[in-house]
Chimera marker file (.cmm) of the C-alpha trace (Angstrom):
<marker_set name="trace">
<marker id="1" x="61.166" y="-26.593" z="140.244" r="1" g="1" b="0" radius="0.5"/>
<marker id="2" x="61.345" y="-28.232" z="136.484" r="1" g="1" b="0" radius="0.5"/>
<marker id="3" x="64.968" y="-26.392" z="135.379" r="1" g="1" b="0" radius="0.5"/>
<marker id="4" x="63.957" y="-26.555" z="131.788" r="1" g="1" b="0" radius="0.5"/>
<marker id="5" x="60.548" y="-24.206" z="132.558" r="1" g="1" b="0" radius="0.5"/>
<marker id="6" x="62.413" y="-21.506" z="134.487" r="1" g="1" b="0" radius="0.5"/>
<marker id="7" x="65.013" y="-21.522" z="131.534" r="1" g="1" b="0" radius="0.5"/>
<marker id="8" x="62.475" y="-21.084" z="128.751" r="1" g="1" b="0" radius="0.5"/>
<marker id="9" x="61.482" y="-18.055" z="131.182" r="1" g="1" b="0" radius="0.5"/>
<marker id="10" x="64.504" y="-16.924" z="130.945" r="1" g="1" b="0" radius="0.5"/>
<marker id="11" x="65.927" y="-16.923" z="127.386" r="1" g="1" b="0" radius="0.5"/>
<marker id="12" x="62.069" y="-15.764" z="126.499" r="1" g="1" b="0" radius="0.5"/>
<marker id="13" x="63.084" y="-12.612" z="128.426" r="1" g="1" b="0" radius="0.5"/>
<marker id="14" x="66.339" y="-11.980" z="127.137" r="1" g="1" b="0" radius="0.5"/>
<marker id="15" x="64.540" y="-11.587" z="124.025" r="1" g="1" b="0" radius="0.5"/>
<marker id="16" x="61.155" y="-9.940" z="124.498" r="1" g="1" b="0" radius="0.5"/>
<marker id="17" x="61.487" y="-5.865" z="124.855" r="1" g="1" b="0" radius="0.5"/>
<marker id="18" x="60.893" y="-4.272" z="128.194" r="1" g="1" b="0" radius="0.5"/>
<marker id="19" x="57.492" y="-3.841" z="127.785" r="1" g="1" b="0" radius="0.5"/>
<marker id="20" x="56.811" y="-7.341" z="126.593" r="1" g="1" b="0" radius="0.5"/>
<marker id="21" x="54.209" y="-9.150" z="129.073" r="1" g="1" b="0" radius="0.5"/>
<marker id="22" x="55.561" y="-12.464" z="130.160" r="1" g="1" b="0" radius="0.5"/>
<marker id="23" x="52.447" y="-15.130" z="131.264" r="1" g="1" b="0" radius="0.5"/>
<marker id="24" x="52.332" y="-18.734" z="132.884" r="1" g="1" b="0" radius="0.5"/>
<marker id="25" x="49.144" y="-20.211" z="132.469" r="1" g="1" b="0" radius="0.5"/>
<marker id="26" x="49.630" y="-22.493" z="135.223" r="1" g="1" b="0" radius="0.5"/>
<marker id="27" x="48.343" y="-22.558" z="138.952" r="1" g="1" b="0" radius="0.5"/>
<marker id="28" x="50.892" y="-24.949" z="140.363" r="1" g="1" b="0" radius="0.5"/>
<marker id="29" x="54.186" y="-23.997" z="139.753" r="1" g="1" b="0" radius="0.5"/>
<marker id="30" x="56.188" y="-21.334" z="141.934" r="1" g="1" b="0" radius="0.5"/>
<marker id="31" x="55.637" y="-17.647" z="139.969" r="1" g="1" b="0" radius="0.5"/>
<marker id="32" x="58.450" y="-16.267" z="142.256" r="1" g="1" b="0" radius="0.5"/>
<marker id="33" x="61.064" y="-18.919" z="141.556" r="1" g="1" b="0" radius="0.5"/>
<marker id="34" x="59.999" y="-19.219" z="137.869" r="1" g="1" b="0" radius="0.5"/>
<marker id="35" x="60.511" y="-15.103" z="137.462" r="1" g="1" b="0" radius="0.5"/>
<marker id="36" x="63.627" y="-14.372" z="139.684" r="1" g="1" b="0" radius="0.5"/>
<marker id="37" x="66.024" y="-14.668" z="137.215" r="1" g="1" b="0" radius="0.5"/>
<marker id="38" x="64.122" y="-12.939" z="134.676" r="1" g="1" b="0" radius="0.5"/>
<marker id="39" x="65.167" y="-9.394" z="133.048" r="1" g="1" b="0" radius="0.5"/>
<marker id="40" x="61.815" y="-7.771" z="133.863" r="1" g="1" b="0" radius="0.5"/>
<marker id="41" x="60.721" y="-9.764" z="136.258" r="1" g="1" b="0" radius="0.5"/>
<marker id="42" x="57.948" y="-7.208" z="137.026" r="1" g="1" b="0" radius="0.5"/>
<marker id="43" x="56.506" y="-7.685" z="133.567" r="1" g="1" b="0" radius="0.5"/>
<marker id="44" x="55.790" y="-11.072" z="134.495" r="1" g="1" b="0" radius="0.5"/>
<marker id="45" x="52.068" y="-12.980" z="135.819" r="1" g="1" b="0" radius="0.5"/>
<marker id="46" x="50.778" y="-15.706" z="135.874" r="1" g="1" b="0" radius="0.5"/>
<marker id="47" x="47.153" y="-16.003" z="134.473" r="1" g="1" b="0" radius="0.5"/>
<marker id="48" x="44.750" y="-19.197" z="135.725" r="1" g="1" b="0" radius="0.5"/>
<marker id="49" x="41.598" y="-20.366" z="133.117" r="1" g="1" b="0" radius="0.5"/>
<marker id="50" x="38.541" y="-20.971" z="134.975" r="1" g="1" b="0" radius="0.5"/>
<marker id="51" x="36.353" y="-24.170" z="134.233" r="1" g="1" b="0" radius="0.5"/>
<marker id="52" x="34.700" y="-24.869" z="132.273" r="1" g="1" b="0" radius="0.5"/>
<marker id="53" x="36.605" y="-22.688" z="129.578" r="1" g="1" b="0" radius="0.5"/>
<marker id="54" x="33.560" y="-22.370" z="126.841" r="1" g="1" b="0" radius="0.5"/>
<marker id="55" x="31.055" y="-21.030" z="129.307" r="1" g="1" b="0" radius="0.5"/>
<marker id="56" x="33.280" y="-18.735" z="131.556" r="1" g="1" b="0" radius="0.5"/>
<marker id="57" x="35.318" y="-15.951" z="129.999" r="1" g="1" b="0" radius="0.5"/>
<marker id="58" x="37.155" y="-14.257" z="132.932" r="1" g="1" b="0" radius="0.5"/>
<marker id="59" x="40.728" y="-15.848" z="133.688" r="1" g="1" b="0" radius="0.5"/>
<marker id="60" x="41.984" y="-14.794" z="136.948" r="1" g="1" b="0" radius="0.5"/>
<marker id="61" x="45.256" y="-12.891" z="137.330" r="1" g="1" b="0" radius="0.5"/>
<marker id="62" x="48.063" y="-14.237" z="139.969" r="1" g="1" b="0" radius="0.5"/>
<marker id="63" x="50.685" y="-11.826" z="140.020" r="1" g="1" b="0" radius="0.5"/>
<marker id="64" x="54.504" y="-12.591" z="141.353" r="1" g="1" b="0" radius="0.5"/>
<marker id="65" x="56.009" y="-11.129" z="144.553" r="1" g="1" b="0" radius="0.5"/>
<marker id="66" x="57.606" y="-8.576" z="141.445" r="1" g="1" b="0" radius="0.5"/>
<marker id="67" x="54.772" y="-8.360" z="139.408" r="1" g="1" b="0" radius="0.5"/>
<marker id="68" x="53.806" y="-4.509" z="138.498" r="1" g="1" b="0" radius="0.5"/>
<marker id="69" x="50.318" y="-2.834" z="138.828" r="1" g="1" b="0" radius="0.5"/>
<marker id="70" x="51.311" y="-1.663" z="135.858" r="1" g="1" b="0" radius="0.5"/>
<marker id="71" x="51.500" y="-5.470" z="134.228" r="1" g="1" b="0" radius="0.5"/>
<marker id="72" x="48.527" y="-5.964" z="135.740" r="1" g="1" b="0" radius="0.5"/>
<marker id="73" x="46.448" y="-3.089" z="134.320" r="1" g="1" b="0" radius="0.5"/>
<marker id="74" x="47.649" y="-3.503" z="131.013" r="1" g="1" b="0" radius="0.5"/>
<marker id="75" x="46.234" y="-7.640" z="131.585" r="1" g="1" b="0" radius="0.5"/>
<marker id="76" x="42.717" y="-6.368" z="132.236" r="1" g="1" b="0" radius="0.5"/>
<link id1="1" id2="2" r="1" g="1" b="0" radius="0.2"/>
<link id1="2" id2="3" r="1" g="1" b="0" radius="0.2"/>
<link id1="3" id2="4" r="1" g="1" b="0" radius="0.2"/>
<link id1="4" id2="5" r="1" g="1" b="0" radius="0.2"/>
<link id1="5" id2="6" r="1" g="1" b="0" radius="0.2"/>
<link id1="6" id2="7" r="1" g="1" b="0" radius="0.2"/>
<link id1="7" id2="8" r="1" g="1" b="0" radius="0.2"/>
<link id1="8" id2="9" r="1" g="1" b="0" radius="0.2"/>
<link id1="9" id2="10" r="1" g="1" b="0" radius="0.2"/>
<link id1="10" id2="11" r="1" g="1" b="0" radius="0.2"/>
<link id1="11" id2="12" r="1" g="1" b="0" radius="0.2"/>
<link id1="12" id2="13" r="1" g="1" b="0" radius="0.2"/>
<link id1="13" id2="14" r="1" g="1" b="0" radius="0.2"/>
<link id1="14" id2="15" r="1" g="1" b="0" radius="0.2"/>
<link id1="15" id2="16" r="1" g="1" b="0" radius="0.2"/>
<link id1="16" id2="17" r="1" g="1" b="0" radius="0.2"/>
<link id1="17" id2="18" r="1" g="1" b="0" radius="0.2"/>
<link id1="18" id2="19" r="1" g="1" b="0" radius="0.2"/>
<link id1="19" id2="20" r="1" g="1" b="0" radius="0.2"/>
<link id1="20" id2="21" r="1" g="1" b="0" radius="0.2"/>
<link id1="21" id2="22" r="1" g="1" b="0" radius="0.2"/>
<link id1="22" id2="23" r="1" g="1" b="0" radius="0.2"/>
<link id1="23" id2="24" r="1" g="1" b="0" radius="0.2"/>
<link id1="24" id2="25" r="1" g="1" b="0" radius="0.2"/>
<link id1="25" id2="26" r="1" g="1" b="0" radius="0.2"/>
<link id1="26" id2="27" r="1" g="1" b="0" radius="0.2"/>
<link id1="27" id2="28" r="1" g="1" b="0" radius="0.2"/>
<link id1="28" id2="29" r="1" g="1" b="0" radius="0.2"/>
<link id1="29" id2="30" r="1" g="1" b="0" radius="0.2"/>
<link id1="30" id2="31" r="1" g="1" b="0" radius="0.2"/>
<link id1="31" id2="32" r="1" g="1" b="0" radius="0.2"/>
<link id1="32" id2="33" r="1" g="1" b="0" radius="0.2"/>
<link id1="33" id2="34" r="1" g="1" b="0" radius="0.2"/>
<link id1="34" id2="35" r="1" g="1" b="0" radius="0.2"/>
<link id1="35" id2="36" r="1" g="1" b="0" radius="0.2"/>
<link id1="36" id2="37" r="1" g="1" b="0" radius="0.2"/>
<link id1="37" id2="38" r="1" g="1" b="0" radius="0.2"/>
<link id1="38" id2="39" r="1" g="1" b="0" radius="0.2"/>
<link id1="39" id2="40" r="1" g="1" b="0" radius="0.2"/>
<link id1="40" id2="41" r="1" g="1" b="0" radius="0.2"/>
<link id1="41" id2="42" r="1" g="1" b="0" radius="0.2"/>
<link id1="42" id2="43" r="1" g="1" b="0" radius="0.2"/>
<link id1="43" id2="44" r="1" g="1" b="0" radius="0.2"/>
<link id1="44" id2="45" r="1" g="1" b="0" radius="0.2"/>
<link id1="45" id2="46" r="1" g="1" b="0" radius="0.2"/>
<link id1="46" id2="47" r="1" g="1" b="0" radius="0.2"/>
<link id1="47" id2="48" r="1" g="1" b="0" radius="0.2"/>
<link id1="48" id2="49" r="1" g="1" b="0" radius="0.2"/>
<link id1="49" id2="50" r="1" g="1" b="0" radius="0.2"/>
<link id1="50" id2="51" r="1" g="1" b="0" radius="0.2"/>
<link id1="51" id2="52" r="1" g="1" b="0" radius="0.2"/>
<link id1="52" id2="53" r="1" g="1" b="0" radius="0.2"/>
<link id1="53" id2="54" r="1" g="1" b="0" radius="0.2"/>
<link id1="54" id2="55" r="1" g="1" b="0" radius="0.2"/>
<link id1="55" id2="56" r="1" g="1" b="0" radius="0.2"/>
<link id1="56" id2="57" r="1" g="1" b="0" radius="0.2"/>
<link id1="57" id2="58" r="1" g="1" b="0" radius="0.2"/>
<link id1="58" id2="59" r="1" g="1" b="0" radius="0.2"/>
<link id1="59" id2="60" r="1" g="1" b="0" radius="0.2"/>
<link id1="60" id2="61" r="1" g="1" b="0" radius="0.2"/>
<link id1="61" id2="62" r="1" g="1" b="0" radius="0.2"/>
<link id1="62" id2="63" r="1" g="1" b="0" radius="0.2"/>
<link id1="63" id2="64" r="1" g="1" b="0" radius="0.2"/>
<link id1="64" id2="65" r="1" g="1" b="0" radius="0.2"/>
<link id1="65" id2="66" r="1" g="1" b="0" radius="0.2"/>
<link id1="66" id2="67" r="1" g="1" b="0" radius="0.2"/>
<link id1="67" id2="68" r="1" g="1" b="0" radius="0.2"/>
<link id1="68" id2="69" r="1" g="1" b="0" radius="0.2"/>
<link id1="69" id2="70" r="1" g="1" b="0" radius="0.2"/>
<link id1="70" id2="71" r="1" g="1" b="0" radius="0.2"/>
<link id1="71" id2="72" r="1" g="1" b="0" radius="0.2"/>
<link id1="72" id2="73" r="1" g="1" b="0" radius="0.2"/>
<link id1="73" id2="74" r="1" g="1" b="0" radius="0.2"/>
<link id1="74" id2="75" r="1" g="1" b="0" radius="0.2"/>
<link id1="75" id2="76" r="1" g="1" b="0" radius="0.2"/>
</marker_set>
């Protein structure tokens, strides 16, 4: 796991409010180990674009072992 990724993570969520949706746009990278450390960790998901980008509008949702249903209603 790239150290410097999980620790933008985490000093973005030491200052976003508790309500503040944290998102990785990326498909390849551990969601667990990137939001463990994190404050809210349940406010966190990961969110994948679907190719091509200009003709497809949906982008599908991949939630952490601590994401919310909450986090992901309010994504939808």
């Amino acid at each position: 796991m790239n150290c410097d990724l999980t620790d933008f993570f985490l000093e973005a969520s030491q200052f976003a409010s508790e309500n503040v949706i944290i998102c990785s746009n990326t498909m390849r990278l551990d969601l667990d180990k990137l939001s463990e450390n994190l404050l809210h960790k349940e406010n966190f998901v990961g969110a994948r674009f679907l190719f091509p980008v200009y003709y497809i509008s949906e982008v599908e949702l991949n939630p952490s072992k601590s994401t919310s249903t909450q986090t992901i209603g309010a994504c939808k």
